[in-house]
Steps between C-alpha positions, in 0.01 A plus 500: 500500500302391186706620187235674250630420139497649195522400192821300451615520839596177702515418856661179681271244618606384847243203527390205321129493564343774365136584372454754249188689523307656224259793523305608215160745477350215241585137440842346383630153391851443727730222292877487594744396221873323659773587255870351484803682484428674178152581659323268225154325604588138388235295452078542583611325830678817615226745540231474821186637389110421576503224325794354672562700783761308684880463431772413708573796766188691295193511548221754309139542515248319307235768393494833386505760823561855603695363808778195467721358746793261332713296731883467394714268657866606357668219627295256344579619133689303332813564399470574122263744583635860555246733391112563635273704320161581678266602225187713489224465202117629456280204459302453180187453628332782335356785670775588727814786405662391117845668646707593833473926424138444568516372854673602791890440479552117671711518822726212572675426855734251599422387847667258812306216599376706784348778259832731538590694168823441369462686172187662295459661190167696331527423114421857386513590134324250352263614158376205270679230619287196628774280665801605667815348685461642829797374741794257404661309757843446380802258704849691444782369646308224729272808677149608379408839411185628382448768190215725409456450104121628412595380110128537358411341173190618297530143321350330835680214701588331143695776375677542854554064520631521123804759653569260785615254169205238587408321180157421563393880641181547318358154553588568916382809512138343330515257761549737763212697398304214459582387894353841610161484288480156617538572865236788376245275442517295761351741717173475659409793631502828345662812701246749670428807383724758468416770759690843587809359683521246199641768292790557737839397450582434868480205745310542861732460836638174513762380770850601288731392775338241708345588789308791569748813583794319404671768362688730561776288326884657488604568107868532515710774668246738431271389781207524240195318704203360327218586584301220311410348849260724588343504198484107465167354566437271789325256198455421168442790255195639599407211745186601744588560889450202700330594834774461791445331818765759699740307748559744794793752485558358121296647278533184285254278383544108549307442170191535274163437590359147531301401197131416492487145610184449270646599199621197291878392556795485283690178420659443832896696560782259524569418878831533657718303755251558783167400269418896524393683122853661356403934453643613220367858492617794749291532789409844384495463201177463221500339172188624325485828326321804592217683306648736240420867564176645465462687118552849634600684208373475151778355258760692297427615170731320255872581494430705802676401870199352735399800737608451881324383779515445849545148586509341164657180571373159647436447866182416739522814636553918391791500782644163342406615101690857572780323651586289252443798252792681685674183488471493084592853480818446672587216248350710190743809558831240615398327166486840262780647682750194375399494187612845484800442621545229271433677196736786603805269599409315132542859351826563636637192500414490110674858437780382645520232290483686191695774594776233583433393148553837341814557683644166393422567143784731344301626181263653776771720599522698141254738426143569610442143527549394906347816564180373345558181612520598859167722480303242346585290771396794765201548299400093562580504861291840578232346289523156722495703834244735407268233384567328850421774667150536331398178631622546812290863510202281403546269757560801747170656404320263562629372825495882605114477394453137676647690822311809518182270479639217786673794737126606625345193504730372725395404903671616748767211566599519106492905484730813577472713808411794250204258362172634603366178589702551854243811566228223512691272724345233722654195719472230285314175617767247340861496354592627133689284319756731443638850617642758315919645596555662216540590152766392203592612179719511230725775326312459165160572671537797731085561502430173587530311829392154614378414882745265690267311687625229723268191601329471877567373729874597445721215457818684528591827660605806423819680530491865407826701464635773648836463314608638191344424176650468144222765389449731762708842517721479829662734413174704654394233718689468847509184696219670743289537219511184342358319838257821514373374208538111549286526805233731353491212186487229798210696694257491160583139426391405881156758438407327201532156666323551801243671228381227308473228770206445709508663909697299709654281227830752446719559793786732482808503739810742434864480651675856458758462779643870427199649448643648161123404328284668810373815220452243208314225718245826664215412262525108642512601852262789524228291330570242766486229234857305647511188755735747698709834503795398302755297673807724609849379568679106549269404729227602310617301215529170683149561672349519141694279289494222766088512514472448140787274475234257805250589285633373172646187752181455621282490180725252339534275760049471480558470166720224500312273790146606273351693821430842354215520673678440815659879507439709858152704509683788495735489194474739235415330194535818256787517252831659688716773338802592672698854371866529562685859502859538500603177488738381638531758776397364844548112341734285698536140337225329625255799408658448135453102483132574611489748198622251277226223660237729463591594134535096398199318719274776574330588190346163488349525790419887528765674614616772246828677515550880318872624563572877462880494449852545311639183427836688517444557880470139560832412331663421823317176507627399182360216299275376778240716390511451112224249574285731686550779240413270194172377667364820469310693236707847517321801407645882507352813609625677229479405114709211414587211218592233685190255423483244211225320275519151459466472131813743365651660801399843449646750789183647615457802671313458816331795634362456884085567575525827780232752591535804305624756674206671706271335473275359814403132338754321705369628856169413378534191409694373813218677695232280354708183569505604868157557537432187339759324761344703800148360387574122468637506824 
C-alpha cells in the first residue's frame, strides 16, 4: 500500500529504479543535488538540473513544467554518494507566482517502474519560500529509504544550494535560471488561449494503470481496490473516439480508420523483419487533441472561484466533456482531502515534538512556565488545523457547487436512478462510453459524492457481496438480509446495462440454482427482458456455463484463424452478461473451472461475469479461487470503504446506485427495452 508521508517521515525503498513524479498547479524547475556522507553537495558536477540534466543513476527534466517525471537508478550511484535531494524552485521568467504560498501546494510521489506508488507526500505549509527540498533519498546501512523534508527557502535555490555547503551556489543557481529562460525562448509557438477549463487545476482521464479497467488493484491486507480502471481513458488525455469496425461477439475494434489516401504522406515508418510499417500507437488509441469546451459561462470576477458548469472540460463530445469532468472531480477532492490530512498529521506531529521538548527541559517544570509553554504550543497546532480546514471547506464548496451543476446534466448511463433524466428514458441507438455503479466519498466531505462510472464494454466483471462488510452494522443485518440486498444491488446493475445499449446488443442469462433470488430477479423476468427463466439447479448450471464457455471457445478460435466473418447465421453477436446467485451452491468442479474461464477469457470477447456471493461460503475451495476473486471489481450492497485512489490511497466509501424505494422508474425502463426488443424482431 502506498505510504502517504509527512513531513519528516521516511519509508524503505524496496527497488532500485524508481521515477519520482512531480505535480504542481503552475510551473517548477526539478534539479536533484547527490550529497556524501555528511550530506554536502561537492562540486557543480553533483547537482542534475536543466542545464545538465543527466547524472549517473539520475536523471531530471530540462525545462520548467507543472508535471516532471525523474528516473533514478539506485544501483548505479556511485558509491560516495549517499544522499539525493529532489528540489523544487519557481522559474524567473517573470510573470508567473514570485513564491510557493501563492500556488497550489506541489505534490510529490515516488513511483515503480510500472507507475506503482511506493511513497508520496503533499508539501503543505509553504508561505514565501520560492525553492524547497522536497524528498531526500538517503542509503543507511546499504538499504535506501526515502524522507519527506519540504525545507522551503525564501532566498531561492541559491540560498537552499549555499546550506547543502556548495561553494559556487549563487553562480549555479544563475545558471540554472538561465537554462530555463533559455529553453523559454526557444519556443516557437505560443500557447492557446486560455479558456474556462484552463483555469482548472486538474488533469482529464488518462489511462493510470495501463489498460482500460485495470483496476481494481489489491492494497495490502485491507483488500482496498482501485478503482482508477474504470476511470482510465481508453487514449490519450482527451484523445477523440476513433470509429470502431466491431468484430462479432467482441465488441472490440481492430483499429482506427484508414487515412485519406490523397492527403500528403509522412516520411515513411521504419519497416520490420517482414518489410511491413512498425505501429507504434494503440489501435484505439488517438494522438491529436480535442476542441476545448465551448465558453459557456462568463469568467470569474477577480479573486472569486470560476462558477460551475456542466461539462467544462475537453472532449469531442458533451457525454465525453462531462465524463472527464467527473473524472477531474474525483482527482480534485482525493487531492484536497490529502492535503488535509497532511497538514493535520504536520500539526500533531509538531506538538509532539515540542511538548517532548518541554518535558525534557527541567526549568519548564517550576512555575507557570511549561504551563505556558504547553498552551502556546496547543494554540499553534489548533491554529495549523483550523487553517487546514478552511481550505479544505473552500475546496468542498466548490466541488459541492461543481456537483449540484453536473448531477442534472448528466445522461442517463452517467446519472442516478433518482435523476430525472430516467423519466425521459429512451433505447439508446449506440453504446455510452461508460456506465454509472455507484457513488464514493470521503469522511471530510459528507455533502459531496462523486459517480463511479466504469468504462463499456466491461473489461472485467463484477462481484458484488453478500458477506459482511467492515462498515455495515451486522449486528442488524442477518445473513438473509445481506443476499436480500446483494441481489436487489445485482438486479439494478443488470437494468442499467441492458438500459444504455442498443435492442438486441445486451443479452442477459441468470443461474440461481436455489431459487433464493426468484423476488429480487421479478422486475427482470416479468419484463421478459432475459435470454431465459433463470437457470435452476446443477444441471442448470452446466447447461448455461457450458454454452458460453463454446461460445467464448468458439469466438476465439475465428479470431485466431482471422475468419470472423465466418461465425454461424444464427449467432448472437450482442454483448453477453451472465449473473451468478449463491455461488457456489449447485457448482461441482467443472462448473467452477468454467467460472474461472469465463471470468479470465470471456471479457475479451463478450462474455461478462457478475457474482452475487460471500467469499466466506466458498472457503472450502481454498486458494483455487483467490484468482477468480481478485479478477473481479467487488462492489457491496450496503455502504462500504473498501475502494482506493491511485494517487494517495484514500479508503473511499462506496455507496451502490439502487432505485429508491417506491418508485416505478425501474419497471419502466425495462418495459421500454422490451418493446424495443419485441419490435426489432
Amino acid at each position: 500500500m502506498t505510504a502517504e508521508l509527512v513531513r519528516g517521515q521516511n519509508h524503505p525503498l524496496s527497488q532500485a529504479h524508481l521515477e519520482i513524479r512531480v505535480s504542481a498547479g503552475t510551473p517548477v524547475v526539478v534539479a536533484a543535488t547527490l550529497g556524501d556522507d555528511g550530506g554536502t553537495v561537492r562540486g557543480v558536477e553533483w547537482v542534475a538540473h536543466p542545464g545538465t540534466p543527466t547524472l549517473p543513476g539520475l536523471e531530471v527534466s530540462r525545462q520548467a513544467a507543472a508535471d516532471h517525471r525523474l528516473a533514478v537508478d539506485l544501483d548505479a550511484m556511485p558509491e560516495s554518494v549517499h544522499r539525493v535531494h529532489v528540489l523544487l524552485s519557481l522559474p524567473q521568467t517573470g510573470g508567473g507566482p514570485v513564491r510557493f504560498g501563492a500556488v497550489a501546494a506541489p505534490f510529490v510521489a515516488v513511483t515503480g517502474l510500472d507507475g506503482s506508488e511506493v511513497a508520496s507526500y503533499t508539501l503543505t505549509g509553504l508561505g514565501s519560500e520560492t525553492a524547497v527540498v522536497a524528498l531526500e533519498l538517503y542509503r543507511r546501512q546499504g538499504a535506501w529509504k526515502v524522507r519527506a523534508v519540504g525545507q522551503g527557502y525564501a532566498g531561492g535555490l541559491a540560498e537552499l544550494l549555499t546550506d547543502q555547503g556548495l561553494p559556487q551556489a549563487q553562480q549555479l543557481a544563475s545558471g540554472i535560471h538561465e537554462a530555463v529562460a533559455q529553453g523559454l525562448a526557444r519556443s516557437v509557438q505560443a500557447p492557446p488561449p486560455r479558456t474556462a477549463d484552463g483555469d482548472r487545476s486538474r488533469q482529464t482521464a488518462a489511462s493510470a494503470l495501463g489498460p482500460d479497467q485495470s483496476g481494481p488493484a489489491s492494497y495490502g491486507t485491507q483488500d482496498h481496490q482501485n478503482p482508477a480502471g474504470p476511470y482510465a481513458s481508453q487514449g490519450a488525455p482527451g484523445s477523440p473516439p476513433v470509429p470502431p469496425v466491431a468484430v462479432p461477439g467482441t465488441g472490440q475494434p481492430p483499429g482506427p480508420a484508414p487515412a485519406d489516401p490523397s492527403a500528403p504522406g509522412p516520411t515513411p515508418p521504419p519497416t520490420g523483419p517482414a518489410g511491413g510499417p512498425i505501429d507504434y500507437s494503440h489501435p484505439r488509441r488517438a494522438t491529436s487533441a480535442p476542441p476545448p469546451p465551448p465558453p459557456t459561462a462568463p469568467p470569474a470576477a477577480p479573486g472569486q472561484p470560476a462558477q460551475p458548469v456542466a461539462g467544462d472540460a475537453t472532449g469531442w463530445s458533451m457525454e465525453e466533456r462531462l465524463y472527464n469532468q467527473i473524472w477531474g472531480m474525483f482527482e480534485d477532492l482525493a487531492r484536497t482531502t490529502a492535503a488535509y490530512r497532511s497538514a493535520v498529521d504536520f500539526a500533531e506531529s509538531r506538538l509532539e515534538k515540542e511538548m517532548d521538548q518541554v518535558l525534557s527541559d527541567p526549568r519548564s517544570r517550576i512555575g507557570g512556565q511549561g504551563d505556558a509553554a504547553r498552551e502556546a504550543a496547543l494554540a499553534r497546532q489548533t491554529q495549523l488545523v483550523d487553517q487546514a480546514r478552511q481550505a479544505l471547506d473552500r475546496d468542498l464548496a466548490q466541488l459541492v457547487a461543481e456537483a449540484d451543476v453536473v448531477e442534472p446534466a448528466l445522461p442517463p448511463a452517467f446519472a442516478g436512478w433518482d435523476n430525472p433524466v430516467w423519466h425521459a428514458y429512451r433505447v439508446p441507438m449506440e453504446i455510452p462510453m461508460a456506465l454509472r455503479i455507484g457513488d464514493l466519498g470521503l469522511p471530510e466531505s459528507d455533502r459531496l459524492r462523486i459517480p463511479l462510472l466504469v468504462r463499456l464494454p466491461l473489461e472485467r466483471g463484477l462481484w458484488i457481496d453478500s458477506g459482511r462488510t467492515a462498515m455495515a452494522d451486522d449486528v442488524f443485518v442477518d445473513t438473509h438480509e445481506r443476499r436480500r440486498l446483494a441481489m436487489e444491488s445485482a438486479v439494478a446493475h443488470t437494468a442499467r446495462l441492458l438500459a444504455v445499449y442498443p435492442a438486441d446488443e445486451f443479452t442477459v442469462h441468470v443461474v440461481d440454482p436455489a431459487g433464493s433470488g426468484t423476488q429480487a430477479l421479478e422486475p427482470l423476468v416479468r419484463a421478459g427482458v432475459l435470454a431465459a427463466p433463470p437457470a435452476r439447479g446443477a444441471a442448470g448450471v452446466a447447461d448455461v456455463l457450458g454454452r458460453l464457455t463454446q461460445r467464448v471457445d468458439l469466438v476465439q478460435m475465428a479470431l485466431r484463424g482471422g475468419v470472423a466473418d465466418s461465425l454461424p447465421p444464427d449467432f448472437d453477436t450482442a454483448q453477453q452478461l451472465l449473473v451468478v446467485n449463491d455461488f457456489p451452491h449447485g457448482f461441482d468442479d467443472r462448473a467452477v473451472t468454467q467460472l474461472r474461464y469465463l471470468a479470465d477469457e470471456g471479457p475479451a470477447v463478450g462474455v461478462h461475469l457478475m457474482m452475487v456471493a460471500d467469499r466466506e461460503d466458498a472457503a472450502g475451495y481454498g486458494p483455487l479461487l483467490d484468482p477468480l476473486w481478485r479478477s473481479l471489481l467487488r462492489l457491496t450492497p450496503v455502504p462500504d470503504d473498501h475502494l482506493a485512489d491511485p494517487w494517495v490511497g484514500h479508503a473511499w466509501t462506496y455507496e451502490p446506485s439502487l432505485v429508491p424505494p417506491g418508485s416505478r422508474v425501474l419497471d419502466m425502463v425495462l418495459r421500454q427495452v422490451a418493446a424495443a426488443r419485441t419490435k426489432r424482431s
